[in-house]
C-alpha positions in Angstrom: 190.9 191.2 30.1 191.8 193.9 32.8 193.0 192.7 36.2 190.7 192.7 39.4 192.0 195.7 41.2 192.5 194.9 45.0 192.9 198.0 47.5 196.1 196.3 49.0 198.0 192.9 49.8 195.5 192.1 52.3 192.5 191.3 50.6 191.0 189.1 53.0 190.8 191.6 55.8 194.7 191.5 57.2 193.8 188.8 60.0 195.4 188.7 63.2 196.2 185.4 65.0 198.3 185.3 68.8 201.0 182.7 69.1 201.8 181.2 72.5 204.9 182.4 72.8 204.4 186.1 72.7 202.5 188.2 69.7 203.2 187.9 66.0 203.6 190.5 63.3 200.0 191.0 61.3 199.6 188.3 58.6 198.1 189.5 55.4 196.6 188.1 52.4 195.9 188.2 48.8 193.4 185.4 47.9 191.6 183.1 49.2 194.0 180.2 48.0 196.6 182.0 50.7 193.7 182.4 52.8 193.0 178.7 53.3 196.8 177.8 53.7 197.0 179.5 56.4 194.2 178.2 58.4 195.0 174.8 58.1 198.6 176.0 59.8 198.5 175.1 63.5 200.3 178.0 65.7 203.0 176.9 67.4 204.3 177.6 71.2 207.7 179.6 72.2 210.1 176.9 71.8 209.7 175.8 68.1 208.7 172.1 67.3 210.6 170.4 64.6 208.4 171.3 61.8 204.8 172.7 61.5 202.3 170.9 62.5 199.3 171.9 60.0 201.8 172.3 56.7 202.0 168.7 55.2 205.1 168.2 52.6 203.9 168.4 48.7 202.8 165.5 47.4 201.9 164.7 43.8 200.4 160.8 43.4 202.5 158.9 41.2 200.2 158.3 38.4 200.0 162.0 37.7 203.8 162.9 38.2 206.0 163.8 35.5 209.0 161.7 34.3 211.8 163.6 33.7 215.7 163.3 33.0 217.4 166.4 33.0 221.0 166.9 31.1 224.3 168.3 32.4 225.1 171.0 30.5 227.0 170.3 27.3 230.2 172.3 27.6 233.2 171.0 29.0 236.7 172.3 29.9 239.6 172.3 32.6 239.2 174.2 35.8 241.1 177.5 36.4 241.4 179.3 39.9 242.9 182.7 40.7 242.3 185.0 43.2 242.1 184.9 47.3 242.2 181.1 47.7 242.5 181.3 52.0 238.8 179.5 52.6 238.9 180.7 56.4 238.7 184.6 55.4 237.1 184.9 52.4 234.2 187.3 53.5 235.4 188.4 56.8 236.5 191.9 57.5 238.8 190.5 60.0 240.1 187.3 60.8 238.4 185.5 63.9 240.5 185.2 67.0 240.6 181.4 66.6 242.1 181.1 63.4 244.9 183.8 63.8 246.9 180.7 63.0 245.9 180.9 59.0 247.2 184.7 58.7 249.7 183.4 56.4 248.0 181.0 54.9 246.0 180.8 51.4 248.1 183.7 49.2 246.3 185.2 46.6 246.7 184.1 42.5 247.5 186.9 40.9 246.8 184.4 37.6 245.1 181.2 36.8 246.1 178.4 38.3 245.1 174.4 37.7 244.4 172.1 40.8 246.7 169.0 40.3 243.3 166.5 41.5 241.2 167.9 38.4 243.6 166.7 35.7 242.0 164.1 34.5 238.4 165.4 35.0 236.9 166.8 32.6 234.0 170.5 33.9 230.8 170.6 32.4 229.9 173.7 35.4 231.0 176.0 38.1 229.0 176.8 41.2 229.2 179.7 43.8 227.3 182.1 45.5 227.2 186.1 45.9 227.2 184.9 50.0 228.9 181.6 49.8 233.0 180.8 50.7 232.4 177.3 49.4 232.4 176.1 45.3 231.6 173.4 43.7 232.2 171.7 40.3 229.6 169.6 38.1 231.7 166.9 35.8 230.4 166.0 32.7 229.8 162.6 34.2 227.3 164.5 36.4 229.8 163.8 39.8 229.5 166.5 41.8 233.0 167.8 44.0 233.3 170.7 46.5 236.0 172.7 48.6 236.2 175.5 50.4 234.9 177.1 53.7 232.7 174.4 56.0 232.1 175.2 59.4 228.6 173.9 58.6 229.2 170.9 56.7 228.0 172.4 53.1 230.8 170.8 51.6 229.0 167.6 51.8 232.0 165.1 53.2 230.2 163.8 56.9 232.6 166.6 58.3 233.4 170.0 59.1 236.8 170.5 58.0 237.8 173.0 55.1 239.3 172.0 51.9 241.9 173.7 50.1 240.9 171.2 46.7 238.0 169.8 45.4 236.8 166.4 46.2 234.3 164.5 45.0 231.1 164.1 47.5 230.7 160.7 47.7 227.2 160.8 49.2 226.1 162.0 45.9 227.9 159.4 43.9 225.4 157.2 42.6 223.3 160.3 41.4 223.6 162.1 38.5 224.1 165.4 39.0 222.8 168.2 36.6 222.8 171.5 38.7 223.7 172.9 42.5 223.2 176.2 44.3 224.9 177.6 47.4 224.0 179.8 49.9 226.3 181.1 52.8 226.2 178.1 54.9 224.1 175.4 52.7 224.0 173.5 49.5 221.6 172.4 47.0 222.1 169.7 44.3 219.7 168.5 41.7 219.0 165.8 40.4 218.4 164.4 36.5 215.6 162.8 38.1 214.2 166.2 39.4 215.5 165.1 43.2 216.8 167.8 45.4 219.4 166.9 48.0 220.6 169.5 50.9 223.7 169.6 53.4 225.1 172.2 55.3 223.5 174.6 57.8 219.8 174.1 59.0 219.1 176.6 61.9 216.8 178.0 59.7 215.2 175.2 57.8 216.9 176.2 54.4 217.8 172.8 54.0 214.1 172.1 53.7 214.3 168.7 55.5 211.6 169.6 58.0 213.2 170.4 60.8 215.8 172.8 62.5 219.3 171.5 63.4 222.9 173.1 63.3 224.2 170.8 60.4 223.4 168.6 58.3 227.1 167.3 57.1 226.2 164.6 54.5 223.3 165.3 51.5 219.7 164.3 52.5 216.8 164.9 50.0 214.3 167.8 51.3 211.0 166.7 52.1 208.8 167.0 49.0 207.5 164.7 47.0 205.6 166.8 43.9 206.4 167.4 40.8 210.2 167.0 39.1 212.2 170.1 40.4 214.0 171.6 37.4 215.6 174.4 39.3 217.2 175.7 42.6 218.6 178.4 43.7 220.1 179.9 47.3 220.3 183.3 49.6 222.1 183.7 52.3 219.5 181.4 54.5 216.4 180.4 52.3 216.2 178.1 49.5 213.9 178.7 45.8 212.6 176.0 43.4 211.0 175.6 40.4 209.1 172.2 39.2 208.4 170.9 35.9 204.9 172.7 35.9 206.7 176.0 37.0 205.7 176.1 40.5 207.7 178.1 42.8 208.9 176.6 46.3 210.3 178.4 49.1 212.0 177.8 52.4 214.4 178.9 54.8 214.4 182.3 56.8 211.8 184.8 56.0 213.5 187.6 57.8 212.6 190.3 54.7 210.0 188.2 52.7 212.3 187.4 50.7 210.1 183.5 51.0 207.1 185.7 48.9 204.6 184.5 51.7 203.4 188.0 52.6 205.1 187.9 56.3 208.2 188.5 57.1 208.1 185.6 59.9 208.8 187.9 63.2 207.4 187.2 66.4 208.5 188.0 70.6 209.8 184.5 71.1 211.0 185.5 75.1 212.4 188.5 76.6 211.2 191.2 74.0 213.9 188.7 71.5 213.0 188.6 68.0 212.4 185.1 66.7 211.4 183.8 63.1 208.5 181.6 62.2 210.9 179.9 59.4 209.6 177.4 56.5 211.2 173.9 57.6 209.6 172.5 54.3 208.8 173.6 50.2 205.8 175.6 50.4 204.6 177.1 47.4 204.6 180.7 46.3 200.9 181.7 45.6 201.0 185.6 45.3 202.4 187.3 42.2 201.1 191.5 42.0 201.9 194.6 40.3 202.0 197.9 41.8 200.3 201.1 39.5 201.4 204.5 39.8 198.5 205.4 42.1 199.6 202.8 44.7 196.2 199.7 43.6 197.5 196.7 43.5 196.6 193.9 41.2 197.0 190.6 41.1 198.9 189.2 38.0 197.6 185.4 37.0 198.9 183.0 34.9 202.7 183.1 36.2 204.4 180.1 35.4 208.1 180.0 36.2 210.8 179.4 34.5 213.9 180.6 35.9 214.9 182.1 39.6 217.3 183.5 41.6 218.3 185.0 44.8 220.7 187.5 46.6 221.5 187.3 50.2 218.2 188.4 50.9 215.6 189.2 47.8 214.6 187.2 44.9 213.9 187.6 41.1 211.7 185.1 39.3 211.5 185.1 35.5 208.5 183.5 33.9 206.7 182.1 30.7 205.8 185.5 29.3 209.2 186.8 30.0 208.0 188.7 32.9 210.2 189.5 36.1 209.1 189.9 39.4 211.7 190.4 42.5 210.7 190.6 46.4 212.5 190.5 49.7 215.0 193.4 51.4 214.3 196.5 49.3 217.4 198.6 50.4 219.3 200.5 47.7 217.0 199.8 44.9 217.8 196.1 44.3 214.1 194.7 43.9 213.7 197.7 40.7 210.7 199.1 42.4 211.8 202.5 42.9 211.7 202.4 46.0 213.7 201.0 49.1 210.5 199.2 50.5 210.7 195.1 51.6 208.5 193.3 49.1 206.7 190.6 51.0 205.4 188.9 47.8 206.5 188.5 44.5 206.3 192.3 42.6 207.0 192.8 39.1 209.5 194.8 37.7 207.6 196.9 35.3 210.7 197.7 32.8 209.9 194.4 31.3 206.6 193.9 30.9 206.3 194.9 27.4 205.9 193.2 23.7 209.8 193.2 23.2 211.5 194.4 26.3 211.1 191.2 27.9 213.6 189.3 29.7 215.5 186.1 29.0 218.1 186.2 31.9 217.9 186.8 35.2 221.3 186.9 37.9 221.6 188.1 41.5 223.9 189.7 43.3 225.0 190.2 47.1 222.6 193.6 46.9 222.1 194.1 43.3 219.8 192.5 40.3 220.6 191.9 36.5 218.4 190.7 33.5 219.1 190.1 29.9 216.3 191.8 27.6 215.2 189.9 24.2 217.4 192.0 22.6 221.1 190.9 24.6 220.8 193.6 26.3 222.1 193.7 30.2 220.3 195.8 33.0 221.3 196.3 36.7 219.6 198.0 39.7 220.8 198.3 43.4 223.9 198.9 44.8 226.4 199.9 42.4 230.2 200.7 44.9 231.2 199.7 47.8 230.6 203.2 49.1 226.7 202.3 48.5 225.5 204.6 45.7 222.3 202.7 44.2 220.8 202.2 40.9 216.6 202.2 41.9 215.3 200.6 38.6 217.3 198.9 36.0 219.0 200.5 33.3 220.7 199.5 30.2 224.7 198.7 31.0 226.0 201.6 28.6 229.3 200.5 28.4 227.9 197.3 26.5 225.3 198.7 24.2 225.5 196.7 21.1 226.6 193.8 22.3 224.4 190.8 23.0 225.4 189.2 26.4 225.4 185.2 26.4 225.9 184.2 29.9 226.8 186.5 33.6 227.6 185.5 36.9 227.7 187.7 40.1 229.5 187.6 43.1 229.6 190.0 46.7 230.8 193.3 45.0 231.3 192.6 41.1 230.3 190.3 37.7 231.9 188.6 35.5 229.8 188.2 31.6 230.4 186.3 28.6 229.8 188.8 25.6 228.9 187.1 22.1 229.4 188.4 18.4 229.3 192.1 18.2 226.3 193.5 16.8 226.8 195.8 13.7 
């Protein structure tokens, strides 16, 4: 059945609605499911409540919620660490005038090293970020431990000091841990159960607790209460996740749309200064499109998600019909548009949306995208140097043709893959 073509985004007319404190960007809209969310949404005065008033946490009854018990991955293994291991700098271009004291501190591994604490505990999974300074390990045993950088308390200990070892977050010891996500400043951590607990910075409600504070230094669940989360993932300042029914969440900063709520958040808070109308709590992502040559969009239906994840500031989502769609900052070709244009809702990539050229993987990067095709395949699009020379849609990794790719991770400026059997 063709899709209904819309003229653009904003299918209900591109509304306009004033804010007390001062006048906010155009809100636009897509159906009339988007349509109604907004206008139960109260506006707010300069100043910012705690959370928004008209946006009520999800909330699934429990006779109709799914029971769920997710599994720790099945590998297992010792922990090995090489590299810059000085917490304090990692990600700085220059060291802050306050801790001139750790110049000499934190030498880099020039080869892998073991941490003396993890001897007896056995890894099932490794956790960082393309913008975090923190890790974290997931045990077999589901225990969840952390070190690094933690200004902001994302290490999850009820402090703020930085931690040249793992430890094991105690707040999180009677859960069972299956799977974490960090951003620059906050943590994730998900349950078997399908509970999501936060910790670390909050000044943008990215920690989804429904409110805006400095820190949060010990895990807290975010405030939903839907369906079993399967999946999570962070940017820099906003928060994705997935539930059992493959509903897509969102909260956090929505500085570039990278939240897929068609806005990008900004408003004159006082004195001509940019503020951002931020999502304190889940809210779901409603919108999915494509874009044809001729510039009509369409909306795309039936998206149920199955996978997500997020650079500092864009998104890709992966769904059912191995489909990809990306959104958020467009610079140097990351989203796989074509384009350098900020995607305000979910777009998809067009490369994969045919019968064997789908995707199975998807990974982020500080400012560049991967996916893994059917076939084992790896693409990339954005930024490919540090000098900025960009990739603006993705295309096959050459130097891997023929091999079938198993697993990736990304970090700020490079990758690091897992290559299976070679294929004859």
């Amino acid at each position: 059945m063709p899709r209904k073509k819309v003229t653009d985004v904003s299918g209900n007319g591109g509304l306009k609605r004033k804010r007390g404190g001062g006048k906010k960007k155009d809100r636009e809209f897509s159906s009339d499911d988007e349509f109604d969310d907004f206008e139960q949404e109260n506006t707010k005065k300069s100043g910012k409540p705690a959370a928004k008033a008209g946006l009520q946490p999800v909330t699934v009854a429990d006779d109709v919620k799914e029971k769920i018990k997710l599994e720790v991955p099945k590998v297992k293994g010792q922990l090995l660490i090489f590299g810059a291991t000085n917490w304090d700098l990692i990600g700085r271009k220059e060291v802050p005038k306050q801790q001139a004291a750790y110049r000499n501190l934190g030498q880099n591994l020039w080869g892998p090293h073991r941490y003396g604490c993890l001897n007896d505990v056995q890894v099932s999974c490794v956790v960082s970020g393309p913008c975090a300074a923190h890790s974290l390990i997931i045990t077999t045993e589901g225990k969840l431990w952390s070190w690094g950088r933690n200004e902001k308390g994302q290490l999850g200990h009820g402090d703020t000091k930085r931690l040249e070892a793992p430890k094991l977050v105690e707040g999180l010891g009677d859960e069972v841990i299956v799977a974490a996500a960090c951003g620059r400043n906050h943590t994730m951590a998900l349950t078997e159960n399908g509970t999501v607990y936060s910790f670390g910075e909050n000044k943008l409600g990215q920690l989804g607790q429904g409110n805006q504070t400095d820190a949060v230094l010990s895990p807290a669940t975010i405030q939903y209460n839907g369906q079993p989360i399967v999946k999570v993932a962070c940017g820099a300042e906003f928060t994705m996740i997935v539930d059992c029914k493959g509903n897509l969440y969102s909260f956090g900063c929505p500085e570039y749309g990278q939240l897929g709520h068609n806005s990008d958040g900004k408003f004159i808070a006082r004195a001509q200064r940019i503020g951002f109308d931020c999502e304190l709590i889940p809210r779901r992502v409603a919108i999915f499109i494509e874009k044809t040559k001729d510039g009509q969009v369409l909306p795309v239906p039936n998206v149920v998600a199955r996978d997500v994840a997020c650079g500092a500031n864009h998104t890709l989502v992966l769904d059912s019909q191995k489909r990809v769609f990306s959104w958020g900052f467009g610079g140097y070709g990351r989203l796989g548009h074509t384009e350098q244009k900020d995607e305000m809702v979910p777009r998809l990539v067009k490369l994969f949306d045919f019968p064997g050229r789908g995707a199975t993987q998807i990974y982020c990067g500080y400012q560049c995208s991967f996916a893994v095709n059917e076939m084992g395949g790896l693409f990339f699009w954005g930024v490919t140097n540090t000098s900025r020379e960009s990739t603006m849609y993705p295309k096959a990794v050459q130097d891997l043709c023929g091999w079938k790719i198993r697993s990736l991770a990304c970090g700020r400026v490079g990758l690091s893959h897992h290559l299976g059997p070679h294929c004859l």
